[in-house]
C-alpha positions in Angstrom: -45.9 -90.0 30.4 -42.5 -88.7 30.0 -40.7 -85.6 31.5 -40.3 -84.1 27.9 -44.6 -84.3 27.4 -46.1 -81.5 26.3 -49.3 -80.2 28.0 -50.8 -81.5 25.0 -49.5 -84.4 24.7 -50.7 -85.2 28.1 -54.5 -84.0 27.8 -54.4 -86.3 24.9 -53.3 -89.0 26.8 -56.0 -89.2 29.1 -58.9 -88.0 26.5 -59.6 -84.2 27.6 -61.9 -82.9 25.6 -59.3 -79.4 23.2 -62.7 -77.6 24.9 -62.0 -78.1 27.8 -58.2 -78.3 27.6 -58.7 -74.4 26.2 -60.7 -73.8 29.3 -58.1 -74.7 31.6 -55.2 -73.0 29.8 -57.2 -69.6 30.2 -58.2 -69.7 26.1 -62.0 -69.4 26.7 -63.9 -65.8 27.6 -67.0 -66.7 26.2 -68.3 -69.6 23.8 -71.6 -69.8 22.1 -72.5 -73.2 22.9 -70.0 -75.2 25.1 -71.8 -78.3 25.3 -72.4 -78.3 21.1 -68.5 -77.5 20.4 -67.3 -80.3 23.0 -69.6 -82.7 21.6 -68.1 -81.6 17.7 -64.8 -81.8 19.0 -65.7 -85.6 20.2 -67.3 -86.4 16.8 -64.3 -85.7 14.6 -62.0 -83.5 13.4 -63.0 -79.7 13.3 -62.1 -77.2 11.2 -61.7 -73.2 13.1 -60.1 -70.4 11.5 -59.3 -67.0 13.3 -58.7 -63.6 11.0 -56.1 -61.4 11.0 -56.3 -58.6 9.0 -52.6 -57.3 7.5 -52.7 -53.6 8.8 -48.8 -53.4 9.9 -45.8 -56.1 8.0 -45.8 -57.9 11.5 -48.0 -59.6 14.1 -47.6 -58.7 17.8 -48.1 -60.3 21.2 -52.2 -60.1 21.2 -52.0 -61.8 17.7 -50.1 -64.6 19.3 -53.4 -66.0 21.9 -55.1 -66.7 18.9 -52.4 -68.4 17.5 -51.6 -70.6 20.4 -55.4 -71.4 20.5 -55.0 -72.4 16.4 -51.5 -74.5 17.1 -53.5 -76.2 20.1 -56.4 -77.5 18.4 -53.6 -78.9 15.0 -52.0 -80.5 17.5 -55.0 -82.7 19.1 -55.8 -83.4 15.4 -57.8 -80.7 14.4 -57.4 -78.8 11.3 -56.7 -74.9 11.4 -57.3 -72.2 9.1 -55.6 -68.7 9.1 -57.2 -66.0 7.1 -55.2 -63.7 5.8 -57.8 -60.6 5.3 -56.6 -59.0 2.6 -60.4 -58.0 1.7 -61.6 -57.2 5.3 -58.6 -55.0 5.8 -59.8 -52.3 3.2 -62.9 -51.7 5.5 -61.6 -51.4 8.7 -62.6 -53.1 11.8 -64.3 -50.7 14.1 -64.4 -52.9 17.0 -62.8 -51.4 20.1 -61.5 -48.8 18.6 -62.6 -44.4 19.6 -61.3 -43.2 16.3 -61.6 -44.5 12.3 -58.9 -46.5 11.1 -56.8 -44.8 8.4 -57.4 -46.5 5.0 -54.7 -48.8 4.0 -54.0 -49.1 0.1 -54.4 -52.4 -1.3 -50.2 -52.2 -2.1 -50.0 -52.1 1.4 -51.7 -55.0 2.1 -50.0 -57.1 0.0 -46.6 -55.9 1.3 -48.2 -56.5 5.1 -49.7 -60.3 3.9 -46.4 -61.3 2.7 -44.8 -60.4 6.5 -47.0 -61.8 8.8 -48.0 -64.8 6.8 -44.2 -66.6 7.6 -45.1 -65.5 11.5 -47.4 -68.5 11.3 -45.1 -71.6 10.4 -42.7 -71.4 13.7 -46.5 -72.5 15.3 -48.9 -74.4 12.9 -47.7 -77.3 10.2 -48.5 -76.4 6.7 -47.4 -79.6 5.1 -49.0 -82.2 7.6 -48.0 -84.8 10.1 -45.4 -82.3 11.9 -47.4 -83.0 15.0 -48.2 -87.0 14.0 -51.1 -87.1 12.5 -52.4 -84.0 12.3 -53.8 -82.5 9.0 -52.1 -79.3 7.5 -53.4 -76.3 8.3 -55.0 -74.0 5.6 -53.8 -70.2 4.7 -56.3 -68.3 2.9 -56.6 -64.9 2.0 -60.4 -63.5 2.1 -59.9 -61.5 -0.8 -60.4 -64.0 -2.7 -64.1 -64.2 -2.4 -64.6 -60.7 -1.1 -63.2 -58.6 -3.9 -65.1 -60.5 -6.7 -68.6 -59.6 -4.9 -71.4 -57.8 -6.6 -72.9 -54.7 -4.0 -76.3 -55.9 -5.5 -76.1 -59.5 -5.1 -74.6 -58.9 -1.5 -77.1 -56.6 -0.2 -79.9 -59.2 -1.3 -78.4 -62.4 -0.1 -76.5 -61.3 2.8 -77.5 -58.3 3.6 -81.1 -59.1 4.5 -80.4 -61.5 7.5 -79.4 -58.4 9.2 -81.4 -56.1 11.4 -79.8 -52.4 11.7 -81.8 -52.1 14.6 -79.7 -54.6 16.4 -76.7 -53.7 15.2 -76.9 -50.1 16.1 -77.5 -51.3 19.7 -74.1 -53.6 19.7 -71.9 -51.6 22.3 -69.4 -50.8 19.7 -71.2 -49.1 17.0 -73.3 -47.5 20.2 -70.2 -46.0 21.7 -68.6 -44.9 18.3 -72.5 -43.6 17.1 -72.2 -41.4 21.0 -68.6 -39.9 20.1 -67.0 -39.4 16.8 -69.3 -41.3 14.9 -69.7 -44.4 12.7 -68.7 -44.1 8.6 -70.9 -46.4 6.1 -67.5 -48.6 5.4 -66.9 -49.4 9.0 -70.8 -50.4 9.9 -70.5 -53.0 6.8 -67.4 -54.9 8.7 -70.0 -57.0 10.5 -71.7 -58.1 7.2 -68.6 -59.0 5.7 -66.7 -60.9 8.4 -69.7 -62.8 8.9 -69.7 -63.7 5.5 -66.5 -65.0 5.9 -67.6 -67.1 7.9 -70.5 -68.4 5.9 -68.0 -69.1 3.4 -65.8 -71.1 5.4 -68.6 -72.8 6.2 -69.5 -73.9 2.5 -66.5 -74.1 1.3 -64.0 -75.8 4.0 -66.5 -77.2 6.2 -65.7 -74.6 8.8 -67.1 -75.4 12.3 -65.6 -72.6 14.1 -64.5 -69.2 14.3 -62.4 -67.6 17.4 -60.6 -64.4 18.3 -60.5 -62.1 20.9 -63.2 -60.9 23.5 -63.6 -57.9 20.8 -65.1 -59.8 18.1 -67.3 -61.5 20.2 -70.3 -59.6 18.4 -68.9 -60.3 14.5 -68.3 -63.7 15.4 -71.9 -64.3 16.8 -73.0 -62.8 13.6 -71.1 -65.2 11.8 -72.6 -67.8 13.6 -76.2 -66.6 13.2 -75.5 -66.0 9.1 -75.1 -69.5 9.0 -78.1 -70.4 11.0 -80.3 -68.0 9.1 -78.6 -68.8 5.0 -78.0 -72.6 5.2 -79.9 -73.8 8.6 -76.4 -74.9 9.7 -74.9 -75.4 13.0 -71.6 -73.5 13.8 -70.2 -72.2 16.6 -67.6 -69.3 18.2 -65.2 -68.9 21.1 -63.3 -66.0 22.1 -60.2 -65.1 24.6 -59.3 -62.2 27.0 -57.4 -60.0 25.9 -53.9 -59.3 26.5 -53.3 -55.8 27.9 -50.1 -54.0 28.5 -48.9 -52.7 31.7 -51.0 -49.7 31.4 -54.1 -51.5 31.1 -54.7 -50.6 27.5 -55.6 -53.8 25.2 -52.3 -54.6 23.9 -52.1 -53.9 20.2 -50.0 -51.9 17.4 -52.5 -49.1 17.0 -52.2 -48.5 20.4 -48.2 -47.8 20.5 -47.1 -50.4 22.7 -47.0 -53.3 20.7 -44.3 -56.6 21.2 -43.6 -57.4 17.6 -43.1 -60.8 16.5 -41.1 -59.7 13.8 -37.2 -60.1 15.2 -36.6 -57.0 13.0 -38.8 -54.8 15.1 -38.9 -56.4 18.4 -35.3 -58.0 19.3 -35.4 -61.1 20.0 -33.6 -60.1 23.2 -36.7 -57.5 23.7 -39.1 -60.1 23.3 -37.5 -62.2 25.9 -36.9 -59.0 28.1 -40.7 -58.4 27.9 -41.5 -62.3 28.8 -39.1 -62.0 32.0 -40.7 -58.5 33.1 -44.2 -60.1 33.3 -46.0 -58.6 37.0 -45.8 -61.3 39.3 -49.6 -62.5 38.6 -49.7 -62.7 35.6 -46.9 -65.6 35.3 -49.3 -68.6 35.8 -51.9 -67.5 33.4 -49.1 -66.6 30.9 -47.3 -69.9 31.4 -50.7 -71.3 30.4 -51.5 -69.4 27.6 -47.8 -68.2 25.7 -46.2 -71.9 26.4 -47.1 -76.0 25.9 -45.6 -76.8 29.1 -47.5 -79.3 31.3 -49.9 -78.2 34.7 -47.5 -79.9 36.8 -44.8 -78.2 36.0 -46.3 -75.0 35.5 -47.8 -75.4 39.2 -44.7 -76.4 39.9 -42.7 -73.0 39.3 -45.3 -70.9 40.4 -45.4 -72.3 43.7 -43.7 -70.0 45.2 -44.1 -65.9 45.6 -41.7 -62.9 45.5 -37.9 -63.2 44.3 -38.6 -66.9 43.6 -40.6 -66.9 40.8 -37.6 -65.8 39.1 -37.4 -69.1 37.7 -40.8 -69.1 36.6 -40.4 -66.1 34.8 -37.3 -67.0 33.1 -38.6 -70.4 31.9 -41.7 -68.7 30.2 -39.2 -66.1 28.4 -37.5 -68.9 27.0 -40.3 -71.0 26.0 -42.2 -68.0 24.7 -39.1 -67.2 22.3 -38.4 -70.4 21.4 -41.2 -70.7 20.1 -41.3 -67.5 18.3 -37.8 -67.1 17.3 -36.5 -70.9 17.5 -34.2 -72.3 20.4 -31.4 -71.4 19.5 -32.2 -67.5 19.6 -33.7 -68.3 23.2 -31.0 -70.0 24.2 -28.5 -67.0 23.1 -30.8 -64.2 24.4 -31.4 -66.2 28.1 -27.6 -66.6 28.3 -27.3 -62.4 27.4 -30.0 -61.7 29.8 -28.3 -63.8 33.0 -24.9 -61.7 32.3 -26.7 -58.4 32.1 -27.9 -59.5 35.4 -25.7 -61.0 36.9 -23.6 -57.4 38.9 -20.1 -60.2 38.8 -19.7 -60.0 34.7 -17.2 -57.2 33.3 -19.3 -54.7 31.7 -17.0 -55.0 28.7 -18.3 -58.7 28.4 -21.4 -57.9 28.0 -21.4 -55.3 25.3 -19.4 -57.7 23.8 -22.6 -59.7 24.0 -23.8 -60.5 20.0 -27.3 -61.1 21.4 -27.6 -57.5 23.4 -29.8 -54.9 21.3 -27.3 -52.7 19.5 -27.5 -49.0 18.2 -24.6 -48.1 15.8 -23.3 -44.3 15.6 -21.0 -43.2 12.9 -17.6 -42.0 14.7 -17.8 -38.8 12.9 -20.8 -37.9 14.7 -20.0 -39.2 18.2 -17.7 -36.0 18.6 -20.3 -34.0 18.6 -23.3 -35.4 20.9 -23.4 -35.4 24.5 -24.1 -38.2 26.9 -28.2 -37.3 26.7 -27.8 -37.2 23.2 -26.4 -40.8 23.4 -29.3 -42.4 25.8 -32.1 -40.6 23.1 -30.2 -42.3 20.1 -30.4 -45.5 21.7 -34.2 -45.5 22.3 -33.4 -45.3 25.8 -35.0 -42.2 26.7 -37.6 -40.3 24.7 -35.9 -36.7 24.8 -32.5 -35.1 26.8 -34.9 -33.4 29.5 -35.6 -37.1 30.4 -32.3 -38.3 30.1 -31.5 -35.2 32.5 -34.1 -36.3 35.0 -33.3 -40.0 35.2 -30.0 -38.9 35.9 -30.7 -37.2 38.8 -32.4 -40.0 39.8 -29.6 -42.0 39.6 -31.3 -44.4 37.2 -29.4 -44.3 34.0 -25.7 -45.9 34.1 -22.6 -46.3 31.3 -20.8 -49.3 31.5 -23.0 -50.6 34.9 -21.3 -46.8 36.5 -24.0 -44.4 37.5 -23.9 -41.0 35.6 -25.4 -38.2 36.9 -24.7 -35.3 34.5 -25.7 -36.1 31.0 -25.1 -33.0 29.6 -20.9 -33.6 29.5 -19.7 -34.9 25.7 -20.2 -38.5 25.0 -16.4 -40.1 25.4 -16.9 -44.2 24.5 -14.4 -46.1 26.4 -13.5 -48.3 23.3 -15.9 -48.9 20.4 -18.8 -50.1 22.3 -19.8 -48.9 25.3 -22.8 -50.4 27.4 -26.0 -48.1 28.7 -28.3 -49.0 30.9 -31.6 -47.2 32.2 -33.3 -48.8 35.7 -32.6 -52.0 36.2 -33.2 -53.7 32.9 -33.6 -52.1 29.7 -30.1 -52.3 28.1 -28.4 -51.0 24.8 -25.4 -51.3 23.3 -23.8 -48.5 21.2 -21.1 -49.0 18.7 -18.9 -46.2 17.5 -18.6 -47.3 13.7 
């Protein structure tokens, strides 16, 4: 083993079982049959597939666990299968959700397919032998069996390995049954995504189906389907969930999402987020968002406090590397140590190319007031918060503390640096 080994490299070395290498990384809430899946995994290659149904044009930060988990399994030889669901996303996942998903046209979805398709090739090798000898991994889109469906034919064949009884008592349709209710569409989402599976099965010889902790109860009926229609064997695993500082699952819907889409998270956000992880979470994150080896992950996080500042900056640039490519990582690591470091002219760094950037037309800037300023740059949601950070002494113009906002915005130069706390940073350009 070299220095420059990935973690997978080195599980494969020594013959860990992907099972239980995605056990240790932190991959694995719940599994149907751990035994069964270890012992396919040992018999050959396996085919798994995860959905993602195309209901913004980008994928976010609780897309990318399933990804990693899909790029894991390529890379010990196994083949991987993302599903585009261009069918499953005109009938609306219900799971997790307290309110009904707003319809999304099928124009729509193709506009959405064709952004977060591309997310996937930075992680998983369409061609083949990327990752030695790997086979290529397979995009599909499921409306390409789903649309053609007859109602009639469905209902017969599929339709009757399904009891409503138990599928009124899974938690989610319970809880959305108890509230705001459950529409027709939404209850069929379990038929369908099982189907899915069940296809995959047939079709691509499709072993196994993951996700999140969410879908643990379509998955299981994915698995079942296949017990109950062909007698076959198949099997599902899902992951925790990623959840955002205030607890809440992290996810687009719910307003907090990281975007993997450089166009609507930075990539000097994305890093930003990365290097802001709470101090617990490092390890596991380390684990999950990066291919770097135990050793070295127990390694950084040996310490506590101020320390794992190194920790923390290692997984922000591994986690955009791998997103957004090494040289974006390297450019927004190097931004991110001047920002912080209180010895760099303030001029230097909003000279920065990598530092997020608002631009305001000149003619304007006349007329808008400091507060004004910090709401344009995203900084601050309204000028009565810009007004109260101020007197907190939290918001700063080229690293000087301001503490009236309400005096007319006077850029020293064309770019001016704005900081609020101690790390969310914009740049504003007088154009």
């Amino acid at each position: 083993m070299t220095a420059t080994m990935t973690a997978i490299d080195e599980a494969r070395a020594v013959g860990l079982n992907p099972f239980d290498y995605l056990r240790a990384r932190g991959y694995v809430h719940d599994v149907t049959d751990a035994d069964g899946l270890r012992a396919a995994f040992d018999a050959g290659p396996v085919t798994a597939y995860i959905g993602f149904d195309p209901t913004a044009t980008s994928l976010h930060v609780g897309n990318l666990v399933g990804i990693m988990m899909l790029a894991s399994l390529q890379r010990f030889g196994h083949r991987p299968i993302v599903l585009g669901g261009g069918g499953t996303a005109l009938v609306g996942d219900p799971s997790g959700k307290t309110s009904a998903r707003a319809l999304i046209s099928p124009e729509d979805i193709e506009a959405n397919l064709a952004g977060v398709l591309r997310q996937f090739e930075r992680h998983l090798d369409f061609a083949g032998g990327r990752f030695g000898t790997n086979p290529p991994a397979l995009l599909l889109n499921n409306a390409d069996w789903l649309l053609p469906l007859g109602y009639i034919e469905f209902l017969r064949d599929i339709g009757r390995y399904f009891s409503v009884n138990e599928m009124l008592a899974v938690e989610t349709y319970k809880v959305r049954l108890e509230t705001i209710g459950l529409n027709f569409v939404e209850f069929n989402y379990r038929l369908v995504q099982a189907y899915d599976f069940l296809h995959l099965f047939r079709a691509e010889g499709c072993l196994l189906q993951m996700g999140g902790s969410d879908q643990w109860g379509n998955i299981t009926a994915g698995v079942e389907l296949i017990r109950k229609a062909d007698g076959g064997k198949a099997f599902g695993l899902v992951s925790p969930l990623i959840s955002a500082a205030s607890g809440e699952k992290m996810g687009k819907s719910e307003g907090n999402a990281v975007w993997l889409d450089p166009a609507r998270t930075s990539p000097f956000d994305y890093y930003q987020y990365w290097i802001n992880t709470v101090d617990p979470l490092v390890g596991p994150f380390l684990r999950i968002f990066t291919f770097l080896p135990e050793a070295r992950i127990a390694d950084l996080t040996s310490v506590t406090g101020a320390a794992l500042r190194e920790a923390k900056e290692v997984l922000a640039y591994e986690a955009t590397a791998l997103t957004h490519g090494e040289a974006a990582a390297a450019e927004t690591r190097a931004a991110a140590r001047a920002l912080f470091n209180r010895r760099a002219a303030a001029t230097d760094i909003a000279a920065d190319p990598s530092v997020p950037t608002v631009e305001l037309p000149a003619a304007e800037v006349e007329h808008l007031t400091l507060a004004d300023v910090f709401v344009r740059a995203n900084l601050c949601a309204s000028r009565g918060e810009a007004r109260r950070l101020a007197t907190q002494g939290g918001l700063a113009v080229d690293e000087e503390r301001v503490s009236d906002v309400d005096v007319p915005f006077h850029p020293n130069g064309d770019a001016v640096l704005l900081r609020v706390g101690k790390k969310r940073y914009r740049r504003v350009r007088v154009v």
